[in-house]
DSSP file (Angstrom, degrees, kcal/mol; ACC not computed):
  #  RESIDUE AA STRUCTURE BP1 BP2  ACC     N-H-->O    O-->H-N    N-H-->O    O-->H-N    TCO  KAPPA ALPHA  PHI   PSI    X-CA   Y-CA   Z-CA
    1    1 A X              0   0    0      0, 0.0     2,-0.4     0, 0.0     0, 0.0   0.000 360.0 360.0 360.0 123.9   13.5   23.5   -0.9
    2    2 A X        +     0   0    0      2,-0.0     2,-0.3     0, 0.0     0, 0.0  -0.807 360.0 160.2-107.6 129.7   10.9   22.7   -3.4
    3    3 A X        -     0   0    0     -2,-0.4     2,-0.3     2,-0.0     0, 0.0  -0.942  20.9-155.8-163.4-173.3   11.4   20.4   -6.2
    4    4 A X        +     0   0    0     -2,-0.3     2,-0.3     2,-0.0    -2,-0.0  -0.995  16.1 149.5-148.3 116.3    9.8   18.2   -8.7
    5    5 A X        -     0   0    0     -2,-0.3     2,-0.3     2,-0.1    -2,-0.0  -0.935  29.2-128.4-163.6 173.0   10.4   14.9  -11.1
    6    6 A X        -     0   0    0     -2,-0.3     2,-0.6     2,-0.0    -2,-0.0  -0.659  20.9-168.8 -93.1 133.9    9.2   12.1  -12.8
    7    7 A X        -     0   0    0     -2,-0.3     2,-0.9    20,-0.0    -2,-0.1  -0.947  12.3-141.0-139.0 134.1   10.4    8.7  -12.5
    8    8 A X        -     0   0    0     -2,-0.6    -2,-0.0     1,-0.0     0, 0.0  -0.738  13.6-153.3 -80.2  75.8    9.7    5.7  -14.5
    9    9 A X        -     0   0    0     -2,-0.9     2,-0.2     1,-0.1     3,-0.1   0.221  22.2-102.5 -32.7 157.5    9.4    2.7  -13.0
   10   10 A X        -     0   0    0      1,-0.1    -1,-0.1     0, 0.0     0, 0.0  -0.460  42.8 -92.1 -91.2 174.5   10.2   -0.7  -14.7
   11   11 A X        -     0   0    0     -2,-0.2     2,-0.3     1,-0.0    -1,-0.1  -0.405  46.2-173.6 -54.7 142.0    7.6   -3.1  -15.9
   12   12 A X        -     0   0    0      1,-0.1     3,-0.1    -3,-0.1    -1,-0.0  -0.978  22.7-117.2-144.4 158.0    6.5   -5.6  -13.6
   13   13 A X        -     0   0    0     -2,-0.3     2,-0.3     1,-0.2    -1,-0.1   0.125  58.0 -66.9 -79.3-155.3    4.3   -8.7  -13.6
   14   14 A X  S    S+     0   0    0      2,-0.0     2,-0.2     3,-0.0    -1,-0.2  -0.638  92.9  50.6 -96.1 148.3    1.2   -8.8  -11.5
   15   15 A X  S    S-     0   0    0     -2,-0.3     2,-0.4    -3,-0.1    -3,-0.0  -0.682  92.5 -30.5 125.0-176.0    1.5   -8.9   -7.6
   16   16 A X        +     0   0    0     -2,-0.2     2,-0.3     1,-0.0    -2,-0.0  -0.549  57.6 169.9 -82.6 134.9    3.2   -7.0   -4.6
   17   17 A X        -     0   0    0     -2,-0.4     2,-0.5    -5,-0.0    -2,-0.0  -0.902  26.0-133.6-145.2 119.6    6.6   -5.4   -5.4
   18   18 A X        +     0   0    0     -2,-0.3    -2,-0.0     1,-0.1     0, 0.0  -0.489  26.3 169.1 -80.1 146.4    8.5   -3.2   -3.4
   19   19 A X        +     0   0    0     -2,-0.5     4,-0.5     2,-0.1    -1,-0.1  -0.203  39.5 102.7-136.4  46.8    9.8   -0.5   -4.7
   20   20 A X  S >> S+     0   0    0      1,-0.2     3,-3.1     2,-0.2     2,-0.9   0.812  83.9  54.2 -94.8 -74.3   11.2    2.0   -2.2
   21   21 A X  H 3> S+     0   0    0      1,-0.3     4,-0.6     2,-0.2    -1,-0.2   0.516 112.7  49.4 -70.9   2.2   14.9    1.4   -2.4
   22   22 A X  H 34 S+     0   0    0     -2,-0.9     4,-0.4     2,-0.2    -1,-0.3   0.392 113.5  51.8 -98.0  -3.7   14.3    2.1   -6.7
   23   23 A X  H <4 S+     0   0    0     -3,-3.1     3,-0.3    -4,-0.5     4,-0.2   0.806 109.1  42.6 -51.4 -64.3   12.5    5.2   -5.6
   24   24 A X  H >< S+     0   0    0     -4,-0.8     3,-0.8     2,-0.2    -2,-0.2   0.653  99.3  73.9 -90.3 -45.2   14.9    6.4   -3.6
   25   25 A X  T 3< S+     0   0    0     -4,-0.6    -1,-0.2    -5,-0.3    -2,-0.1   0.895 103.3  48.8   8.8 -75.4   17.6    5.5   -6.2
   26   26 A X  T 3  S+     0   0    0     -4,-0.4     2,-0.6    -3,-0.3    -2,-0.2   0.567  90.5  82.9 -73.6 -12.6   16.3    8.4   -8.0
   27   27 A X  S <  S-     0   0    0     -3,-0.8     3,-0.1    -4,-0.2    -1,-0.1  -0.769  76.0-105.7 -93.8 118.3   16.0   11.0   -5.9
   28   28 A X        -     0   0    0     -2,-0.6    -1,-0.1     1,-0.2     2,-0.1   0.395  64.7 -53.0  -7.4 169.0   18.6   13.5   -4.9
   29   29 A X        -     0   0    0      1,-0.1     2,-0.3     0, 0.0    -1,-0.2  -0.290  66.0-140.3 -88.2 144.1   20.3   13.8   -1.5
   30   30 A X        -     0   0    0     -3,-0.1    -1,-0.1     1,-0.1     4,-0.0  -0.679  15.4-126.7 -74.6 135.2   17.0   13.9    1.2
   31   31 A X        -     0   0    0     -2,-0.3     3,-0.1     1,-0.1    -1,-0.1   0.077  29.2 -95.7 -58.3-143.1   17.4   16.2    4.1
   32   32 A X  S    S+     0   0    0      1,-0.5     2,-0.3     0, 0.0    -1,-0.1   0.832 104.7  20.6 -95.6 -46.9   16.9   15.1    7.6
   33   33 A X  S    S+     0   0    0      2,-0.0    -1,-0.5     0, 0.0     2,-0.2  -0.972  83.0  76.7-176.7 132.7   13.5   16.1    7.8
   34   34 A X        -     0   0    0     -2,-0.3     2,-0.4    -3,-0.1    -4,-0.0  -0.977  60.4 -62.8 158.2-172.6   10.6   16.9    5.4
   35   35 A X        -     0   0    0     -2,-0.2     2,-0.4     2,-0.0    -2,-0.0  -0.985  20.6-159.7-144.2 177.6    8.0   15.5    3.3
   36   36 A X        -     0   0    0     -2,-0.4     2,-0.8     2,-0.0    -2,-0.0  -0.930   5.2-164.4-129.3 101.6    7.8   13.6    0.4
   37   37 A X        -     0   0    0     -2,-0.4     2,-0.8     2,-0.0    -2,-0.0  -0.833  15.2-168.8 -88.0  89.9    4.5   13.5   -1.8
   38   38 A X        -     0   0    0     -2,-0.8     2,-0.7     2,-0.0    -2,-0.0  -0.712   6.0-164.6-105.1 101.0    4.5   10.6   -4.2
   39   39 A X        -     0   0    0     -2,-0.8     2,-0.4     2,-0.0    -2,-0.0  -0.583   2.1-167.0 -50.6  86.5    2.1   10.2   -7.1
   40   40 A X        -     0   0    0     -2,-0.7     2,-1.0     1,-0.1     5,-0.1  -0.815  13.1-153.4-121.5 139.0    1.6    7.0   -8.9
   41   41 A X        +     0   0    0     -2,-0.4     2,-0.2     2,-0.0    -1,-0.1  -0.825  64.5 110.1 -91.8 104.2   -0.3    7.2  -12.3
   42   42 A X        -     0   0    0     -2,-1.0    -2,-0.1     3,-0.1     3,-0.1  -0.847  58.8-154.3-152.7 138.5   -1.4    3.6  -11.8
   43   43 A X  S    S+     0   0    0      1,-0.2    -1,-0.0    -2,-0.2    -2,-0.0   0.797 100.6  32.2 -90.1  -9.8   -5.2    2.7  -11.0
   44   44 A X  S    S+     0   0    0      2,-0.1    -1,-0.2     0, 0.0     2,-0.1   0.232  99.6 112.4-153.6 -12.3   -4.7   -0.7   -9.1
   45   45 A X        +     0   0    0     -5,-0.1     2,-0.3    -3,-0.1    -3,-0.1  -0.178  43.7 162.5-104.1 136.2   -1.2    0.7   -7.8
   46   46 A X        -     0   0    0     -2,-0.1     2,-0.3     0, 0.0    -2,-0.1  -0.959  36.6-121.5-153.6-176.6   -1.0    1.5   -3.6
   47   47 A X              0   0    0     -2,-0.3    -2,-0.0     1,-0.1     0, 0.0  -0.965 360.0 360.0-134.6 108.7    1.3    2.0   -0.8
   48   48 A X              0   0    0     -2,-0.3    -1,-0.1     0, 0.0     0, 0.0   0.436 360.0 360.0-117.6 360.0    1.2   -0.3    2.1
């Protein structure tokens, strides 16, 4: 199963915010097992 979408996070001030469980919000039911390849158009933006 292949798919594809955009989600728009909301604005946030400067610092660390997690953001998995509003991620995950958006997405359709997961399977068990896969992978997940998430892009964020942000330049100062990471994933720790």
């Amino acid at each position: 199963m292949i798919s594809q979408k955009e989600i728009i996070l909301k604005a946030r001030s400067r610092g660390f915010h997690l953001v998995t469980q509003e991620i995950v919000s958006h997405l359709e039911d997961l399977p068990d097992m896969g992978i997940l390849n998430l892009f964020i158009k942000h330049t100062s933006a990471g994933l720790t």
